[in-house]
C-alpha positions as CSV (number, residue, x, y, z in Angstrom):
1,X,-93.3,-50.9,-65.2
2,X,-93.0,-53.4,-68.1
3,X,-90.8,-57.2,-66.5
4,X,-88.4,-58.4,-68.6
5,X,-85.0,-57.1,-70.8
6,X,-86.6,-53.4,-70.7
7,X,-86.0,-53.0,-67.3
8,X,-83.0,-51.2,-65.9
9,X,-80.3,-53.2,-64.2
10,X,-80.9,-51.0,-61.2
11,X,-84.2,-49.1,-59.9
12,X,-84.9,-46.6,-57.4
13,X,-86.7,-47.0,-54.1
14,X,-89.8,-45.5,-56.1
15,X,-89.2,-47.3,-59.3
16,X,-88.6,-50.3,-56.9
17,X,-91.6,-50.5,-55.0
18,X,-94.2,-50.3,-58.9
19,X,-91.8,-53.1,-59.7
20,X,-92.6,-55.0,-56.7
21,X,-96.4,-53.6,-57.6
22,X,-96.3,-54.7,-60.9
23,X,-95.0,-58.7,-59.4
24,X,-98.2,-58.6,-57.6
25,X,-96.5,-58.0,-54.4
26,X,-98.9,-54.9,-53.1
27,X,-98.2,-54.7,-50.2
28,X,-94.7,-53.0,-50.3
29,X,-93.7,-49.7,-49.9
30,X,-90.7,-47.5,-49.7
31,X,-90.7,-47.6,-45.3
32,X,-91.0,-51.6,-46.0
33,X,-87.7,-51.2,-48.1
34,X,-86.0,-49.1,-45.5
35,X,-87.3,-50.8,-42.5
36,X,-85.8,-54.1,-44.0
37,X,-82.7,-52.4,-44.8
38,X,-82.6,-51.0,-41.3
39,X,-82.9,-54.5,-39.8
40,X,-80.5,-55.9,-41.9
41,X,-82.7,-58.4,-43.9
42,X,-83.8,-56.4,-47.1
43,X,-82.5,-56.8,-51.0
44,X,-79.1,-55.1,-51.7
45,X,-78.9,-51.7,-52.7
46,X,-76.5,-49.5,-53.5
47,X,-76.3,-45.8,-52.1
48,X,-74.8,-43.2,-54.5
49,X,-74.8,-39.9,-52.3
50,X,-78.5,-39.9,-50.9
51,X,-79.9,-41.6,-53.3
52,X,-80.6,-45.3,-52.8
53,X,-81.2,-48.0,-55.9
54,X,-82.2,-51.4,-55.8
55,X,-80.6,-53.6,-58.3
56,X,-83.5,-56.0,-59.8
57,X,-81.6,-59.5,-59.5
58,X,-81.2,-58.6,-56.3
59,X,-84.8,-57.7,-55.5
60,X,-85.6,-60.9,-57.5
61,X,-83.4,-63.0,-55.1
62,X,-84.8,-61.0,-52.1
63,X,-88.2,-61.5,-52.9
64,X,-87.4,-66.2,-53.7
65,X,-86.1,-66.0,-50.1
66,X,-89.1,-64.4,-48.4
67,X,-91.8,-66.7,-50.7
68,X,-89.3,-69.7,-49.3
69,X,-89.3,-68.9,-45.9
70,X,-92.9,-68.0,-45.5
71,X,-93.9,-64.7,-43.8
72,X,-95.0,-65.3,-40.2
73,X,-96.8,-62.7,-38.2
74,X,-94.3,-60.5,-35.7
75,X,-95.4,-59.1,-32.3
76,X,-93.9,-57.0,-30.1
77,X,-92.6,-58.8,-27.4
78,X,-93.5,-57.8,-23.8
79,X,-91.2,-56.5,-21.4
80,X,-89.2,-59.0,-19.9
81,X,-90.4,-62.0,-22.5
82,X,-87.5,-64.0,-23.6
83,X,-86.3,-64.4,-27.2
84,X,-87.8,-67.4,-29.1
């Protein structure tokens, strides 16, 4: 999917995720777009019947804040561990 002016204002999770592809970002899918919806802490979307679309500023601005914080590896916690 080419970057720049010829890219819809809004994509689907599909067209979402070969955008994300095409930023070099390879390792995203559609379950890493609903899994971060799902906790909260993924890009805006808007949800038009049962389809779901990802407007790109938003992706853009989604994607700043996770190179900004850094990824860190999550574990499961054990039973009983207490929250850091």
């Amino acid at each position: 999917m080419p970057d720049g002016s010829t890219v819809p204002p809004n994509l689907s999770r599909e067209a979402a995720v070969e955008w994300l592809h095409a930023q070099g970002f390879t390792h995203f899918s559609v379950s890493t777009l609903e899994k971060a919806a799902h906790r909260g802490d993924g890009p805006p979307r808007m949800q038009i019947g049962r389809f779901v679309y990802y407007p790109v500023t938003g992706l853009r601005e989604w994607l700043t804040k996770l190179i900004q914080e850094g990824s860190r590896p999550r574990r499961r916690r054990r039973r009983g561990e207490p929250l850091d």
